[in-house]
N, C-alpha and C positions, 0 to 999 in steps of 0.2 A: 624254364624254372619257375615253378608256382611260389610265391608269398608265404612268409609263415602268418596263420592267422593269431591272432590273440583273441582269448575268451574273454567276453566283455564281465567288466565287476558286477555288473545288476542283471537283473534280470529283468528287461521291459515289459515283456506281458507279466509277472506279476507284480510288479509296481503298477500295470496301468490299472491292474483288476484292485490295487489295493485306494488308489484312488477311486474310483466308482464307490468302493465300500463307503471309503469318507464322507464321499457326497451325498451316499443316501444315508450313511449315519448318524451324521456330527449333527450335534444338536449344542445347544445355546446354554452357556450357564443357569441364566433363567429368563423367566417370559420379559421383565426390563430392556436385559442386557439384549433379547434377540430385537425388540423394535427397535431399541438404539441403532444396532449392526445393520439391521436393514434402511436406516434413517441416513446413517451417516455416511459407515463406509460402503455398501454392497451398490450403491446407484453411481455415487463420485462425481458425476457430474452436476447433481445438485440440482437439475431441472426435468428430472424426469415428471413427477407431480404436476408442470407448467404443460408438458407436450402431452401429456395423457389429457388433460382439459381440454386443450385446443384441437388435438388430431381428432379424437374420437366422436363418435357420434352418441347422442341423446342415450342411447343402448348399451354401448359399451361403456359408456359412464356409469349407467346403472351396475352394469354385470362388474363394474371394476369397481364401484363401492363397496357391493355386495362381498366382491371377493377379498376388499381388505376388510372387512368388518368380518368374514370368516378367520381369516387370517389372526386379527387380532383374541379373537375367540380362543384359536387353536394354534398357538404360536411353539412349533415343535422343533421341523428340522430347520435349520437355514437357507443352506446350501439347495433344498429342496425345493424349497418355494421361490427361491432366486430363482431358479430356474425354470419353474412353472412361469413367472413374467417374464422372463426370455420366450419361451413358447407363448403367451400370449401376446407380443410385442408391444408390451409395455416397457421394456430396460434392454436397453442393448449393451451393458456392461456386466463382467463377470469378475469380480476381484476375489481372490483363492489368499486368504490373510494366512502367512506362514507360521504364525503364532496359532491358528487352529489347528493346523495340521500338526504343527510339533505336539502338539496334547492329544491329537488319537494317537501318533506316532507314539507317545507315550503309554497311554492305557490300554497297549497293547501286549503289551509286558517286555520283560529284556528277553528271553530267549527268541523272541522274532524279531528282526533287524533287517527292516526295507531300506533304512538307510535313504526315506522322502524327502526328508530337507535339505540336506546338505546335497542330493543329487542335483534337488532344483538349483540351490546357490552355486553351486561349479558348474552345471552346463544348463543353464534358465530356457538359451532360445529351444533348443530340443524341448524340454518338458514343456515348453506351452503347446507343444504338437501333441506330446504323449497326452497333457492334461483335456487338451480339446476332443483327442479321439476319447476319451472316459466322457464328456458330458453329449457327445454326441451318442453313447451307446444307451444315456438312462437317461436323454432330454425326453421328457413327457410330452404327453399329445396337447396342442390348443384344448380349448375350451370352444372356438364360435369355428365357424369354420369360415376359410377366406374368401372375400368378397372382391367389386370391383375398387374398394379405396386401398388395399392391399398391395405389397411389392408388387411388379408384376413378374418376380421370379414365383414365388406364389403360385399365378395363375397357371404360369408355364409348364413346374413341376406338375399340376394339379392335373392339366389339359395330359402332357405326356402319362403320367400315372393312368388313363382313360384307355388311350391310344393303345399300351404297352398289354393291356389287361385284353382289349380286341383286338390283336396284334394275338398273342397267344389260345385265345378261344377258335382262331380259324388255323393256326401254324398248326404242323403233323407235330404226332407224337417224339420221333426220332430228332426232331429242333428243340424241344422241352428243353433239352439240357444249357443251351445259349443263353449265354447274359442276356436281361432286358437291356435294352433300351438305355433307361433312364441310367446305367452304371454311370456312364461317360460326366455325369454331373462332380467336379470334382468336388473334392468335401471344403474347402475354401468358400466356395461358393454358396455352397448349401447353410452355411454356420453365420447364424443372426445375432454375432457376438464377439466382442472380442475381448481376450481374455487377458486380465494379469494378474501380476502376483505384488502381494503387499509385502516388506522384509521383514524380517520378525526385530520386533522392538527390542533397542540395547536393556533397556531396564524389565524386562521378562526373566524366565528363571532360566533358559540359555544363553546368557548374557558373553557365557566367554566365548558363542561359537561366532555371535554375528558384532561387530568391531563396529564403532561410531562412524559418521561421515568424513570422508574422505576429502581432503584436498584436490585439488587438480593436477596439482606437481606429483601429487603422490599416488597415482592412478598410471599401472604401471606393464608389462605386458604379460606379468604372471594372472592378470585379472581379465586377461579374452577372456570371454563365452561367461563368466559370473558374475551374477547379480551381487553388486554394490552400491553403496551409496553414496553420492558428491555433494558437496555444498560450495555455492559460492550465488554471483549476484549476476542478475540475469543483465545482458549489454543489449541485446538484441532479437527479438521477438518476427518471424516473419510471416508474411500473410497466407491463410489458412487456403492450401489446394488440394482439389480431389488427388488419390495416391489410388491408381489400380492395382488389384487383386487378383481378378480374373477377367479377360475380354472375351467377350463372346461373340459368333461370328454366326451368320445364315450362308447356307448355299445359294446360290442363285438356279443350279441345275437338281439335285435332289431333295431340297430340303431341309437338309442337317441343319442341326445346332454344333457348333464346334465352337469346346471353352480351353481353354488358354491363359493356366496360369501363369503370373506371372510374383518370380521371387525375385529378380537383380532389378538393378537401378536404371538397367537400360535392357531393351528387348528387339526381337524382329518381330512385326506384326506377321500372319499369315497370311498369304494370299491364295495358294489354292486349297481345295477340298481334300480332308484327307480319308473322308468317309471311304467305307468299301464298296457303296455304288458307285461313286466317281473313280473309283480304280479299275472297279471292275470292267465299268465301259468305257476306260477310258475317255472321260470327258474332260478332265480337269477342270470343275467346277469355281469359277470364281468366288474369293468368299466377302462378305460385306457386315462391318463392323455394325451391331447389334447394341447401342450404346445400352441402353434400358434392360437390358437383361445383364449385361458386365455389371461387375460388382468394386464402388470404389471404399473410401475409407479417407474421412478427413485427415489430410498430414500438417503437419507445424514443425517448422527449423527452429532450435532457439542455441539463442549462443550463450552461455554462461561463464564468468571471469572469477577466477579464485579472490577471498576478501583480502582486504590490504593488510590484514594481522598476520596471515596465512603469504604473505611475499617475505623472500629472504631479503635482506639488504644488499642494495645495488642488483636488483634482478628487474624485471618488469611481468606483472598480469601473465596467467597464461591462461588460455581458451579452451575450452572444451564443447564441443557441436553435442547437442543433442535431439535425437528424433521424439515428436511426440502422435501417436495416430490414437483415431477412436475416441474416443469421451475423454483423452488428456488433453486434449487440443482448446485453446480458449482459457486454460488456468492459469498462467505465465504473462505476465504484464513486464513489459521492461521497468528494470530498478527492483523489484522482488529479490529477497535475498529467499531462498531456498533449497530445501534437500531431496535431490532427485534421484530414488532410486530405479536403476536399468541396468539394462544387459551392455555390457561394456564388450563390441564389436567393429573387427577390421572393416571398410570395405574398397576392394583391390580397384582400381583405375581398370577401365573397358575403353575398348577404340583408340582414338588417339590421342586421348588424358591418356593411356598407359603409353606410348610412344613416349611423350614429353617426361612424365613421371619415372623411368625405369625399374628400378628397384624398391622404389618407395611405396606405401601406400599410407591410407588416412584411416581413421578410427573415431568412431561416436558410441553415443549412447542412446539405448533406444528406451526410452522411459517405460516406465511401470509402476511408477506413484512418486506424487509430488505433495511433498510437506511445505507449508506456506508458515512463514521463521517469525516477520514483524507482521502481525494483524493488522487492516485498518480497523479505525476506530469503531466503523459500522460491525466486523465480523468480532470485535472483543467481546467476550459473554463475560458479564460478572458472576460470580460466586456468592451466595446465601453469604457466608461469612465478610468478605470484603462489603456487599452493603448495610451490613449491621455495625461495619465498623466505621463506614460513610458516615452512616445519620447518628453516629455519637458527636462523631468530630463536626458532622455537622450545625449541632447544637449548643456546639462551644462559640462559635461566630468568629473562631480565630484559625477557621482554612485556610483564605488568604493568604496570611504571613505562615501559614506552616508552609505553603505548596511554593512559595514564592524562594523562601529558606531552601526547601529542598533542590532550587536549580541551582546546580555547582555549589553545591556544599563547602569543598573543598578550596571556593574564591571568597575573598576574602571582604565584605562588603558589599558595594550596589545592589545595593535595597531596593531601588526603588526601578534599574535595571531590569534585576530580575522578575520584578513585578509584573514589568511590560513584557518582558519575554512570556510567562506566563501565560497572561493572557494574549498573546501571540499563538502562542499553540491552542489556545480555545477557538479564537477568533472568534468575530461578528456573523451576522446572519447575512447570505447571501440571497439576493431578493433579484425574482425572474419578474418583471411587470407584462403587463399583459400581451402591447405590442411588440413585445421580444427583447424590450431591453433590459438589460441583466447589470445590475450594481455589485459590484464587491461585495463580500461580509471579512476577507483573507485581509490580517492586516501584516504590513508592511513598515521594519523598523530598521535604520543607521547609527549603527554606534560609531561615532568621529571621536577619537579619543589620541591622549598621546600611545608614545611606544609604553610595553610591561605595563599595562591595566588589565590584562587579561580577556584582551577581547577575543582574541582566536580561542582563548578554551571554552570561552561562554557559547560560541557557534559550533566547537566541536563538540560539546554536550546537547546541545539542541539536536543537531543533526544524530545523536544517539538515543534520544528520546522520542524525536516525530517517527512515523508507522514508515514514512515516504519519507525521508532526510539525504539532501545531496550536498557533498561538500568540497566545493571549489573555490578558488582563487583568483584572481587579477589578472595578473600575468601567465596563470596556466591556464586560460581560458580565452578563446576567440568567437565571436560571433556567431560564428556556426557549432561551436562545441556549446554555446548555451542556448540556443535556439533551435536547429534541425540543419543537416547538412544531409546533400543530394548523392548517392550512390548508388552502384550496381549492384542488385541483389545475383549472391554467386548460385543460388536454387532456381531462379526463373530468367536470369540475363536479364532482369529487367530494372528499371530506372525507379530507385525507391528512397522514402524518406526516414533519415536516421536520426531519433530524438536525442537532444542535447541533453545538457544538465538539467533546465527548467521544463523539458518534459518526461523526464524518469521523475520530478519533483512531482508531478502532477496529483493534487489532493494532497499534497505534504507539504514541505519546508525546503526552501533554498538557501544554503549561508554561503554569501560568497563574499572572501576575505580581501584585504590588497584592494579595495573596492576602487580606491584614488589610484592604484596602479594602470588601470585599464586602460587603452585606448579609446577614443570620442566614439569613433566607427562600431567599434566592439557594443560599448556603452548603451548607444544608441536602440540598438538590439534588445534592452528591457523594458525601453517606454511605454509599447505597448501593453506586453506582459503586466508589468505591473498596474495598468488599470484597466484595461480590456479584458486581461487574462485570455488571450490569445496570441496566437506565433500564426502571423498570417507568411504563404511561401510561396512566390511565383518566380522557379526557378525550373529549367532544364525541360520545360512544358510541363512542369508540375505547377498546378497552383489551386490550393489548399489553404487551409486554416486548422490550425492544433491547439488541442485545450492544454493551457498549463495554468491550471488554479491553484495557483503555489503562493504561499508567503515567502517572499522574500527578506531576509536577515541578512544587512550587505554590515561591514568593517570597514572603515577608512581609517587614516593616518591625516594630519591638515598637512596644508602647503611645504611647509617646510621641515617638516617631520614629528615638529613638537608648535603645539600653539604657540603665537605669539602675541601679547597682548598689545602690541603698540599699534597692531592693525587692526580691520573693521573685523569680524567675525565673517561676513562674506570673503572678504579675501582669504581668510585662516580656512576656509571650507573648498575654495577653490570646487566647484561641482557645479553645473549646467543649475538654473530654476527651475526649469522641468521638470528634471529630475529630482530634484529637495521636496518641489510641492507631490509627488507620489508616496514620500514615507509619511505616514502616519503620527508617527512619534522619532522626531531624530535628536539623539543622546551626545553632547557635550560633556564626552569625559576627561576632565585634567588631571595630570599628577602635579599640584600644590604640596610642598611640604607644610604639613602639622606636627608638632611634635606626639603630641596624641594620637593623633590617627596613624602616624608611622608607628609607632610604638606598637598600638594593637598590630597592626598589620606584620610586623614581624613577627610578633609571637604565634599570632596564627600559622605564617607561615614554614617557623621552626617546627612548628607542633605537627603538622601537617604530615613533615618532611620525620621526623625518629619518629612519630606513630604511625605512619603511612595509613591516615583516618585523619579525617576532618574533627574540629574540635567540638563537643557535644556543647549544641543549642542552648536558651534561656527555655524554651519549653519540654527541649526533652525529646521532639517529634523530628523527625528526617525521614521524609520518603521514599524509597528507592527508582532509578529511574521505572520500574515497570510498573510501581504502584501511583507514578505518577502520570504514567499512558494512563492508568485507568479510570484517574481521576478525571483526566480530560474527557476519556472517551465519554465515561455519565453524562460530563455538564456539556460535551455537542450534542447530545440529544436532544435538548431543550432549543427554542426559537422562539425567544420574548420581543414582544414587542413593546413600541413606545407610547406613553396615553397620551392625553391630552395636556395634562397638567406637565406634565417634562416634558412636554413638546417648546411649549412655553417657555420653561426654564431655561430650557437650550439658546432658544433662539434671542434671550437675553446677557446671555453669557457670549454667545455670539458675536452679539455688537459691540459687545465689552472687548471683545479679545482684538477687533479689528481698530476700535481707540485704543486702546495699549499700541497696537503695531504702528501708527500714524506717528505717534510721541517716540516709540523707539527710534525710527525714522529719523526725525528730528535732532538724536542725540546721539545719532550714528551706533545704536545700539544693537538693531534690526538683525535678529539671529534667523528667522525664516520669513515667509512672505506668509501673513494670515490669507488662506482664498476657503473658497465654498468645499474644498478638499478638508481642509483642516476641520470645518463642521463635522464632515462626514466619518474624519477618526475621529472625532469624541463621540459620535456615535455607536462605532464599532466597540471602543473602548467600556462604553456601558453597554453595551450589550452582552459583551464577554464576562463581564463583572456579572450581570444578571445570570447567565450563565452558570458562572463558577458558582452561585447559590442557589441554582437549579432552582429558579420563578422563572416567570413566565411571563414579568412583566418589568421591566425598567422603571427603578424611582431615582428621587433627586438626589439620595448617597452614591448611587454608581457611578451621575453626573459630575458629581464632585469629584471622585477621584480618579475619574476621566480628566478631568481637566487639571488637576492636580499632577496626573503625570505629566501632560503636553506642557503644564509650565516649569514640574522641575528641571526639565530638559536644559531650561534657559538658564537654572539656579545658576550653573559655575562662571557663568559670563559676568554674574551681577556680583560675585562675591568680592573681586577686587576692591569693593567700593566699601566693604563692609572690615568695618573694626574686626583684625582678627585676635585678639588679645581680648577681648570683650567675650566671654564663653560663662556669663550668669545664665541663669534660668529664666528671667524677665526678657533678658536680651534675646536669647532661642526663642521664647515663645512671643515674640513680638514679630521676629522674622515669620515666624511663621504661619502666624497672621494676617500678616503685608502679602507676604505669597499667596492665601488664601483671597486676599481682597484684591490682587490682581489677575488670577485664576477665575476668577467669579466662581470660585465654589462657597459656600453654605451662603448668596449673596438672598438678599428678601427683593420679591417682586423681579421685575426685570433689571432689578442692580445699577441704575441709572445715577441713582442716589450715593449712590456708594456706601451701601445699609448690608450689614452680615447679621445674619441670625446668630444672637448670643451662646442658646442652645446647641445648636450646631456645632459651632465655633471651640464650645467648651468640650462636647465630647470629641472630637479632632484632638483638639491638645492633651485631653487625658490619655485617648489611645496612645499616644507620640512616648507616652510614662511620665508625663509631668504630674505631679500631684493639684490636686485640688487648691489646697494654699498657695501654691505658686502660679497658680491660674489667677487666683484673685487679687495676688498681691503684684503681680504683671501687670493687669488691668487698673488698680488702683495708681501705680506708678508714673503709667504712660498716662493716664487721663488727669494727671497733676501739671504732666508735663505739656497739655494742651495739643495730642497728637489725636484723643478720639474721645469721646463722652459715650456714655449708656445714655439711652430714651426708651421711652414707651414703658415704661416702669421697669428699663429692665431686662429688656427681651430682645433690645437691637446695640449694636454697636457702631458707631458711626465715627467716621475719620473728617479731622478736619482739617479740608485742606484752604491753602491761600489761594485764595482765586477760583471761579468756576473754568478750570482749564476743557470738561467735558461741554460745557455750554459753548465754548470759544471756539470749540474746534468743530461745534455741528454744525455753527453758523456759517462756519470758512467751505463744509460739504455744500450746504446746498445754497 
């Protein structure tokens, strides 16, 4: 009993002739839009331009300038000319954007209905066969003819085409009718390209036909064989192996070439001759694998995990495998959050995976374009309009406190926090010296605070703003979950390395929260990192070294879960030296009751809470997090360095800070240990400062509020000691002056003296919103009161203290 057949819905050869039509029709909206298409999307791999330089010779460089400088001249079909540098092999990629096709699809009119896009989206893997026999029927001839630097499939076809032609000039008439020769070449083999399909964009004028990125959970078994689209964040990237296509064999007894495609995952290789001379004489020609003439195709596993918005509650991550071959290979970095679309395909267990398996089998996806979600900073392109709206706000001189405002809007306070954070995500200039040694520019900050300061939101906004942001915890995190742990890769059975949290960070942001929770063992495991900026691994006969140039953002809690002030501040920190002397700036947050400051603070947080919106600013400006990526991205461009004259500065402020820490010492006040680390964040700190004002060069304001922040850090230790019922304007701006004069910011000379530039001095407190009268009636106050006099007519401020305590204590150095 024979099958009933069913008539298929399409009709293949005229869809495949209507494709051909496409590709020698479709032309470009206009001559713009075609160099764009041919810039961005039609190469994909982004480095054609680099191998055209380096492969070709003196000649073919000419003839391939010449030929884009025709090109540009006469810039008509697309698809046409793609295809012309496929024939010259300059581009080995063919993307077919379904967004063009839907528009001849369209100006085609309604009563013809091929029905080409929605064919490709329900059965993709079929059309890339249908789509590749269309460009093999109208691929053009080269331009040079092929040489010895040429495949040597090339050569081969070239040599047999020879053969096949003197092969036929001596065979009789009544053989004419016999295939050459050369049929046996299967088309696999022959095709210098591999081809995919781009999906047509949600916000196009078919919008309702193609549906947004899909989940993982939600990728389901009605979507075999159709192109869809996932989104989630890549876990696992594996290392890039040849993938065969076609093996090709020689005879040992007549001859033959014999090819041998192959399409499953696993094959039998050949080993006799299946030629009809070795049949016919029965020889059974042995055959011998032909590497150089087989044709492979770079492949990439990558593993992708759905986002954590996209998990129901009480479920865990789920996985989806996807394949990438051809020019997709190399775009996928672990930690990319990304939208990959592909052909969502079974594939069945062989041998004795299907024994163990039974019934079961497994399902990937085989990519065909990858959308890359958070840019780094290097690939952000600004917009005409966003930097016209730069260099306005630019020349207000109050970026700073806009961009600073704009972290966590919605928290309620830490000014001077978020400041730091800030320039966190700028960071310093990293600097390679000649004999190889590499100094940090990433800086690295601890907020030690009690519980409800908001410190976990402050790192859960960071990590949504940096390009690279990973966000773990204490207690969920082990030594090898934050550094590289050793596993079996299940692609090649072989023994490979799996990056942790601070290397999916790598060029971005680490916040890791619970920071006092961690084990020593665990802990230990950042030391490097955070100032080497490497994860050295000599495990399982691996041993290696991995870049993680990540800033670190860690979160503690003190010893006993809320500070205590009866003890030393080292005890309330409870944390290794080590480890304190690697952050840069570490943050002493208390929750003190004020009646004021609580006050604001609930209101804020009512307000917050029935507008679900932050409360509008004193300027009026809030950035959103993506306009604050872009602020960043401008001022990393810049790499200012330090002159001579702040060199100076520095290294007087310097010896200041290490007599301040001797006295602390002393009165058991010692909040961090000053060492040659601590120089090198107030470094980094003016550098990011320079930065954010896109110069080029470090002066002695950035110094200043470099070092302004490394001593507010200390403010809340010192405040017990301060009248808090005391809240005049004389009394603030006298603190804040003292701060100033123990910071060594606005100090004159190397600050030995204990001499502040008046000028300075006075614009600091105006910025702060003190009025001008209350700056000089501050000053007139205190200097009644015998705490500091003006000299120099004017222009210094000088504190007087009882005793040369700095003279007493240089003498006891040396």
């Amino acid at each position: 009993m024979t099958l009933l057949t069913h008539r298929s819905i399409v009709n293949y050869e005229e869809q495949q002739a209507q494709f051909e039509d496409f590709l020698q029709t479709f032309k470009s909206s206009s001559t713009e839009a075609a160099e764009q298409l041919q810039g961005l999307n039609l190469g994909e791999d982004g480095l054609s331009d680099e191998y055209d330089f380096m492969d070709e010779s003196d000649d073919g460089a000419a003839g391939q300038r010449g030929r884009r400088q025709e090109r540009n001249r006469d810039p008509k079909k697309k698809y046409m000319q793609l295809l012309q540098d496929v024939a010259n092999r300059v581009t080995s990629q063919i993307t077919i954007d379904l967004d063009d096709l839907d528009a001849y699809e369209k100006s085609l009119g309604d009563e013809v209905d091929f029905k080409l896009v929605s064919s490709i989206e329900k059965n993709a893997y079929h059309y890339i066969e249908v789509f590749s026999r269309a460009v093999d029927k109208i691929m053009p001839e080269p331009v040079a003819e092929p040489n010895f630097k040429d495949d040597v499939l090339d050569i081969i076809m070239t040599q047999r085409s020879k053969r096949n032609e003197t092969i036929q000039e001596t065979q009789s008439a009544e053989d004419a009718a016999a295939p050459p020769p050369e049929s046996i070449f299967p088309p696999a083999l022959t095709r210098r390209y591999t081809l995919n399909f781009k999906p047509i964009t949600p916000s196009g004028s078919s919008s309702e036909r193609s549906s947004k990125a899909l989940a993982v959970r939600n990728v389901r078994g009605e979507h075999l064989g159709h192109l869809i689209t996932v989104r989630g964040i890549t876990t696992r990237v594996s290392d890039i192996k040849p993938s065969v296509q076609v093996n090709a064999y020689s005879c040992d007894r007549c001859g033959c070439e014999i090819f041998q495609p192959v399409t499953t995952k696993q094959f039998t290789p050949l080993v006799e001759c299946p030629s009809e001379e070795c049949k016919k004489n029965n020889t059974k020609g042995q055959l011998f694998l032909s590497t150089r003439a087989s044709k492979f195709l770079p492949f990439q596993e990558i593993k992708i995990q759905e986002m954590a918005d996209q998990v129901p509650v009480g479920h865990i991550p789920r996985q989806l495998t996807v394949h990438c071959h051809g020019a997709l290979v190399r775009q996928i970095n672990p930690g990319d959050v990304v939208d990959i679309a592909g052909i969502f395909l079974p594939t069945p267990y062989t041998g004795f995976k299907a024994i163990k398996a039974g019934l079961l089998t497994d399902t990937y996806l085989e990519a065909q374009y990858v959308n890359q979600h958070k840019k780094a900073y290097d690939d952000i392109v600004l917009a005409q309009p966003t930097l016209r709206r730069m260099n306005e706000l630019e020349r207000t001189g109050q970026l700073y406190e806009y961009l600073s405002r704009s972290i966590a809007p919605e928290i309620f306070g830490h000014a001077d926090v978020k400041k730091a954070l800030l320039l966190q995500l700028i960071g310093g200039v990293t600097k390679e010296m000649g004999d190889g040694m590499r100094i940090r520019g990433d800086i690295n900050i601890c907020l030690m605070g009690d519980p409800g300061v908001a410190k976990s939101q402050l790192l859960k906004y960071i990590t949504k703003v940096a390009p690279r942001g990973v966000y773990t915890t204490g207690r969920g995190s082990s030594g090898v979950g934050l550094t590289a742990a050793v596993m079996r890769d299940p692609v090649t059975d072989e023994m490979v390395l799996e990056g942790g949290a601070l290397v999916l960070a790598d060029n971005g942001m680490c916040c890791i929260d619970e920071f006092d929770k961690m084990d020593d063992g665990d802990r230990t495991a950042i030391h490097e990192v955070m100032e080497q900026q490497t994860i050295s691994i000599s495990k399982a006969g691996i041993t290696t070294t991995l870049n993680a140039r990540t800033s670190i953002l860690a979160a503690a809690n003190p010893l006993y879960g809320r500070y205590n002030p009866r003890i030393s501040p080292v005890e309330n920190i409870n944390l290794p030296a080590a480890l304190l002397s690697r952050f840069d700036v570490l943050f002493l947050i208390l929750d003190t009751p004020s009646r004021d400051s609580d006050e604001e603070l609930a209101r804020h947080v009512t307000h917050v809470h029935m507008y679900n919106a932050h409360p509008e600013a004193p300027g009026g400006i809030i950035f959103s997090p993506a306009e604050v990526r872009q602020w960043v991205a401008r001022a990393r461009s810049f790499r200012p360095v330090v002159p001579k004259e702040v060199s100076d500065y520095m290294v007087g402020a310097y010896v200041r800070m290490r007599q301040q820490q001797k006295r602390d010492e002393g009165s058991k006040k010692a909040f961090t240990h000053t060492s040659p680390r601590t120089l090198l964040g107030v470094v980094r700190l003016a550098q990011a400062l320079a930065r954010l004002r896109f110069a080029e060069e470090v002066i002695t304001e950035d110094v200043d509020e470099a070092l302004r922040i490394t001593e507010v850090s200390k403010a809340s230790l010192y405040a017990e000691e301060r009248n808090r019922d005391d809240h005049t304007p004389s009394s603030k701006i006298y603190h804040l002056i003292r701060s100033m004069a123990a910071s060594g910011a606005a100090a004159v000379g190397d600050g030995s003296r204990g001499e502040l530039d008046l000028r300075r001095v006075r614009e600091r407190v105006l910025a702060k919103g003190f009025t001008a009268d209350q700056f000089e009636q501050a000053i007139d106050e205190y200097a009644l009161l015998d705490v500091w006099q003006t000299a120099a007519e004017g222009t210094r401020l000088v504190f007087i203290e009882a005793g040369n305590e700095d003279q007493d204590m240089g003498d006891d150095d040396f």
